[in-house]
N, C-alpha and C positions, 0 to 999 in steps of 0.2 A: 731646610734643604736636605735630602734625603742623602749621606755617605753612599757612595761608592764601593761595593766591596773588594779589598784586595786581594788578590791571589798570596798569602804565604806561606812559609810552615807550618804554622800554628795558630793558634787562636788562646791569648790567656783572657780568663774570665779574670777581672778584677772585682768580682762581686756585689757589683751597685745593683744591684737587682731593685729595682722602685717602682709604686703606683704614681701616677699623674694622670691632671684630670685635665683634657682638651676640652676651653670655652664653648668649644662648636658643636661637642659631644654631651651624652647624659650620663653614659658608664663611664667607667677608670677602665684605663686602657695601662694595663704592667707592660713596663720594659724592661729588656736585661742591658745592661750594659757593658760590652766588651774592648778590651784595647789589643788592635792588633800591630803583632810587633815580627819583627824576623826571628826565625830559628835560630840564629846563631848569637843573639842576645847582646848583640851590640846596638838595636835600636836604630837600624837609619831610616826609617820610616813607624810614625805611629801617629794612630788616631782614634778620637772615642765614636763610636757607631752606634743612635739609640733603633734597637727594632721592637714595633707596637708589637705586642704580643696579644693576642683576643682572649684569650681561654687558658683553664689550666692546663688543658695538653698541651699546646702553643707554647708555654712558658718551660714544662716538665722537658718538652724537647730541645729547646732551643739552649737549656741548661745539659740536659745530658750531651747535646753535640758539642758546646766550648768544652766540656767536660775530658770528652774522650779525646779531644784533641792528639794530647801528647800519644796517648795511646796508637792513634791512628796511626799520626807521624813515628812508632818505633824509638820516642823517645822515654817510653815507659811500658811496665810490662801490669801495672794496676794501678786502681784510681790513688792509690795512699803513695805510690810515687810520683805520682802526675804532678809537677812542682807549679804551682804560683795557679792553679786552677784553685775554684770555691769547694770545688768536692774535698780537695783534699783540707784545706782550711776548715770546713766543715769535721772531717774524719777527726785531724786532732783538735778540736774545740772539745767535741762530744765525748772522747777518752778523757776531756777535763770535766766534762759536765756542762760546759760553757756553750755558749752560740755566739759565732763570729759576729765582730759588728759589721755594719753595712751589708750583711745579707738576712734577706728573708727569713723569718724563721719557719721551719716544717711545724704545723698547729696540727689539732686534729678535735674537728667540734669547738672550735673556738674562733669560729667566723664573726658572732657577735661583737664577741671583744677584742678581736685582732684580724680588722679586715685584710690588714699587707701581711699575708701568710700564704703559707704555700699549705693544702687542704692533704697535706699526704704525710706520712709516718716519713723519719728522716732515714729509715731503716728498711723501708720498702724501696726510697728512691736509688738508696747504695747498694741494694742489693740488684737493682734492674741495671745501674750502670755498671756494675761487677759482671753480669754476665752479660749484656751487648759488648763488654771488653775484653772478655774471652773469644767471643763469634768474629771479631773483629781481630782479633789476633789469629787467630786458627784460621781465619780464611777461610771459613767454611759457614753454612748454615746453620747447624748447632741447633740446639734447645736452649731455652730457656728454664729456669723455676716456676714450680706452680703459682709460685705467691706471686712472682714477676707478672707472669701470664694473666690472673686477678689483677692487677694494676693496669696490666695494655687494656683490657679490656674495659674497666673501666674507664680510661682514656677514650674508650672503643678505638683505639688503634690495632690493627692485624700486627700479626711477628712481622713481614715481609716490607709492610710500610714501614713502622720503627728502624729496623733494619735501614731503609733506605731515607730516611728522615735525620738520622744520624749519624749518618755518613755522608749524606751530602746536604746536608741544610742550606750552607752558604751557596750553594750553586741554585736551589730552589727558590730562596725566598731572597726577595730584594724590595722588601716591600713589609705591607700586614701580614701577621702568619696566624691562622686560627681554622677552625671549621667555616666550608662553603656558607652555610648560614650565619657565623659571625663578621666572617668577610664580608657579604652583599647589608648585613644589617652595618656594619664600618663604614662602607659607600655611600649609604643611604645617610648615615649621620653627615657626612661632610659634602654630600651632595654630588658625588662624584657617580660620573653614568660609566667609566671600566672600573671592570673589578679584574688588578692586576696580579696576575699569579694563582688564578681560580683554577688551575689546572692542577696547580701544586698541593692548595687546599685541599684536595679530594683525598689526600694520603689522611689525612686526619678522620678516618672512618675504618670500621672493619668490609671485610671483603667479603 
């Protein structure tokens, strides 16, 4: 049964980020797994919410939005303050050399031998959350880095949908989140005739 999303402060990512293969299906379908808790960190409501993730953008995003959380919510001014998030867990692992456990690791050419990997430089990913955490703090439209901009693109996501993808994710997707074509080929695997949130899926394209 599909969670519910709840309206809070914030979203911490506890970093279960994992592949899992549905009987019904042929591909691995990655989810991230988050727990959401109140802002004020006393816990009176929590719970774990898995979302199919189809794609690597799918996945790139849905980590940058738990990501920026604190950001958003004003409870941090950069990903390396951003407390109890993966990014930051991530930042000081890599100042050890280390990679957190229970999350993915950033590979690069090394899909053969480490399929549960995220296909991106761990330095491109901090550097694209570093500046959507600026634009999100300035309140303004901003630039991004060129390198950043070679990654959306890649993604083939526009500035303007990133932008709005990670910022409101949880309000978009309550459901599969991926490209219009991964989403109707999702359907087609479980047999399903709506494809729910194919409105939302179209952010996942350049403009």
């Amino acid at each position: 049964m599909q969670l519910p999303f709840i309206a809070v402060d914030y979203v911490i990512s506890v970093g279960l980020c994992a592949a899992s293969t549905n009987p019904s299906q042929d591909k691995r379908i990655k989810k991230i797994t988050v727990l959401v808790v109140s802002g004020k960190g006393d816990l009176p409501i929590s719970f774990i919410e898995n979302q199919a993730l189809l794609d690597e953008a799918a996945m790139l995003t849905c980590m940058a939005y738990v990501d920026l959380n604190p950001i958003r919510a004003q409870l941090a001014d950069t990903p390396e303050q951003s407390d109890h998030t993966s990014i930051q867990l991530r930042i000081r692992a890599a100042l050890k050399g280390e990679q957190p456990k229970n999350l993915l690791p950033f590979i690069v050419n090394e899909r053969d031998n480490q399929p549960n990997g995220i296909a991106f430089l761990l330095s491109d990913y901090l550097e694209l959350v570093d500046d959507t955490g600026r634009i999100i703090r300035s309140d303004k439209r901003g630039a991004i880095s060129e390198n950043s901009a070679k990654l959306l693109a890649r993604l083939n996501i526009s500035h303007d949908n990133w932008l709005k993808l990670t910022t409101e994710f949880g309000k978009l997707f309550r459901g599969p989140v991926g490209t219009l074509q991964e989403l109707t080929d999702y359907c087609e695997h479980l047999e399903k005739r709506r494809r729910h949130f194919a409105a939302s899926c179209q952010h996942f394209h350049s403009n």
